[in-house]
N, C-alpha and C positions, 0 to 999 in steps of 0.2 A: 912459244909464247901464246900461240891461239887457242890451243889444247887450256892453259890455265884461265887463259880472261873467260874464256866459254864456260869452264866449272866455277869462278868466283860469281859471275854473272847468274847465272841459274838458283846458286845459296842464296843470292845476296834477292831476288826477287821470289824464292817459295815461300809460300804462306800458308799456312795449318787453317782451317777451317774451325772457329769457335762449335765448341758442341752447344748442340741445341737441345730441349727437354718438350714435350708433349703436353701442352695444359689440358689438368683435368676437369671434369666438369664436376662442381663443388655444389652447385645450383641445388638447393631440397636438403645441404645436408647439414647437419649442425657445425657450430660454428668452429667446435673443437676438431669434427671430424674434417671440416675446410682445412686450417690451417694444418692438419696431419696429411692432407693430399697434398697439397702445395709442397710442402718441405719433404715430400717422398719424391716430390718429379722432380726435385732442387730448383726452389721457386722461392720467392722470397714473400714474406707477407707486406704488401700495398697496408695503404689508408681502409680505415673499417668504419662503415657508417652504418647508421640503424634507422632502419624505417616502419613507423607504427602500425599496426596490422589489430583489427578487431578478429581477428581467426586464433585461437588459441591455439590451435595444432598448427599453427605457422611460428609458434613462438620460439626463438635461437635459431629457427632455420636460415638459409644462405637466399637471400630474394633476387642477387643479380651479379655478376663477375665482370670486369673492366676486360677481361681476357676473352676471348670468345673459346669454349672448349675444341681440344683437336686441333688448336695450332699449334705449329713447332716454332717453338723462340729461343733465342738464349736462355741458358742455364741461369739461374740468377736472376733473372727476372723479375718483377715487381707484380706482382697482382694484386687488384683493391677489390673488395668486395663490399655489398649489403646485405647487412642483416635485419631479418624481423624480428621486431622489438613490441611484444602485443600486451595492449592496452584494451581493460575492460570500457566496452562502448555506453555513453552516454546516452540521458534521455530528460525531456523534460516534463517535470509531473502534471499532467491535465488536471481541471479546475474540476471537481464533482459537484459542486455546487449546483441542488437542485434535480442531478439524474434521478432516476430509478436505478435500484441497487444494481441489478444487471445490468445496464447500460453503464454502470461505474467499475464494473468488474471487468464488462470488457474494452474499455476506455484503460485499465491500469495494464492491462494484460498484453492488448495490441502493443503496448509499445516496449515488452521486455519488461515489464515491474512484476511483483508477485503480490496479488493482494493478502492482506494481513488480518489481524483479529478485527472482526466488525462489533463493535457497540451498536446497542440500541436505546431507544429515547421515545418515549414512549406519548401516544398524542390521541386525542379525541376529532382534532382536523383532518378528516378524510381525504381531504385533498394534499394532503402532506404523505400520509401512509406509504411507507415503501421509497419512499425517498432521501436524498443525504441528507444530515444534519448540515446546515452552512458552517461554514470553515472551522468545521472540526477534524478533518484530515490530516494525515502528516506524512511525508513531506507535505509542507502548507504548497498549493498552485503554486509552478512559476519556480519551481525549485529545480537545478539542473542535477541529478542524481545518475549512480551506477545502475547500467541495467542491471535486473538482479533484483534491487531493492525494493525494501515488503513498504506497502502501499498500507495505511488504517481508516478508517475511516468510520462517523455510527450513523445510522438509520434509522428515521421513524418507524413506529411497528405500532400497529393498534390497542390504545388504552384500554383493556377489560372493564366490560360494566359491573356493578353490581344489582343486586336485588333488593329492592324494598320491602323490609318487613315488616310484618304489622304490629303497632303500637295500639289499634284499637283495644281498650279494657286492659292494658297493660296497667302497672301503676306507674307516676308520674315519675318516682324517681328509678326507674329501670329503664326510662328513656334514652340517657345517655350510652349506657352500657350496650343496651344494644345496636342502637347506630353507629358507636365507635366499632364496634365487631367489625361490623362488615363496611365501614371507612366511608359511614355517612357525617354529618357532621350535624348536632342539634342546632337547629335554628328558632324561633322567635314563639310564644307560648302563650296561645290566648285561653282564656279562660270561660265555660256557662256557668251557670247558678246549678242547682239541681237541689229539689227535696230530697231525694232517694238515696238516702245515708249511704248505701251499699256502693254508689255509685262516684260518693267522691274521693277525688285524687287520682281518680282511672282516666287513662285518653277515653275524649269523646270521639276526636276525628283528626286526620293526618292530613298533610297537603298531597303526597301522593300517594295512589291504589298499592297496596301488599303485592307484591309480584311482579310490579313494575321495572323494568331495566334504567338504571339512574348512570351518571356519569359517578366514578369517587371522584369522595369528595363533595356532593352536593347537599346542600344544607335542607334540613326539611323542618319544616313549621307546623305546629299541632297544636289542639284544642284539647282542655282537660277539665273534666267538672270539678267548682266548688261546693260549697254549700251557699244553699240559700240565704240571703241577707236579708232579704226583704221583709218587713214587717206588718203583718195584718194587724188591723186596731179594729174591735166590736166594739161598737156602741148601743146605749142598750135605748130603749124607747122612754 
């Protein structure tokens, strides 16, 4: 009898060791290729959560594993892992109001925007020249947008002068014609007397000098002869 209790005794207490599997490290690899490791060391796939990542070459990769790689655990095992989930990064659109162009260019640019088509507007105020049009930008200030996005915005740029022409001995009605030419505008028409038949209906004089740099647009005023009204009466003795 001590022969068998010895061999029941011995059965009735061995125990198999569970097999155990080697985690692998998933960490850097896409998500596909995680859970094909996993299920190659007979692993089971855990809980999957996503963490947002401004890095685009991190995007679907494995950012952390519950398992630490290189341990031996049970087969069957549970592993959770994180993935990155990347989201283009934000920014918000600076106020141009008032820069100098390159101080707006590099105000959209620091912060990841692309500047876009610049209008211009055109101005005679020197102290404006080179500067932004106020809130004519778009995105308008104060807009939260994708880096990335194109930045517009217009700029003063100096009004061209023109030239004064001369109207001296022109005739009266070629006046217009020629000031609209060059985007003067006819203004106010005074009139002398004159004997000198030859002379009337022609400008006498302009308000400003032939070759003068004007603003367009500005109005000029000029003199043009009549004829004489006046009447001499002789009397005889």
């Amino acid at each position: 009898y001590t022969t068998l209790f010895r061999s029941v005794s011995q059965s009735r207490y061995h125990h198999t060791a569970d097999p155990t599997t080697t985690v692998p490290n998933i960490v850097d690899l896409t998500q596909a290729a995680a859970i094909t490791a996993l299920q190659g060391a007979t692993l089971n796939i855990g809980d999957i959560t996503y963490f947002t990542t401004t890095t685009l070459a991190n995007d679907g990769k494995i950012a952390s594993q519950s398992v630490q790689p290189l341990l031996k655990v049970p087969e069957n095992s549970f592993v959770n892992f994180v993935v990155y989930e990347y989201k283009i990064p934000t920014a918000t659109v600076p106020q141009l109001n008032g820069l100098l162009r390159s101080a707006a260019e590099s105000a959209i640019t620091s912060l990841g925007f692309v500047v876009g088509t610049k209008g211009t507007v055109e101005t005679y105020d020197t102290a404006l020249i080179g500067k932004i049009v106020p809130d004519i930008q778009y995105p308008v200030a104060g807009t939260v947008a994708d880096v990335g996005t194109i930045v517009t915005f217009d700029y003063y740029i100096q009004k061209p002068f023109v030239t004064m022409p001369n109207l001296i001995g022109k005739n009266e009605y070629e006046v217009f014609s020629i000031l609209y030419a060059v985007n003067l505008n006819e203004g106010t028409k005074t009139t002398t007397e004159t004997t000198t038949t030859t002379l009337e209906g022609k400008v006498k004089s302009q308000q400003y000098d032939a070759g003068q740099q004007l603003q367009a647009g500005t109005t000029v005023n000029y003199n043009v002869y009549i004829p004489n009204t006046t009447t001499i009466i002789v009397t005889g003795k």
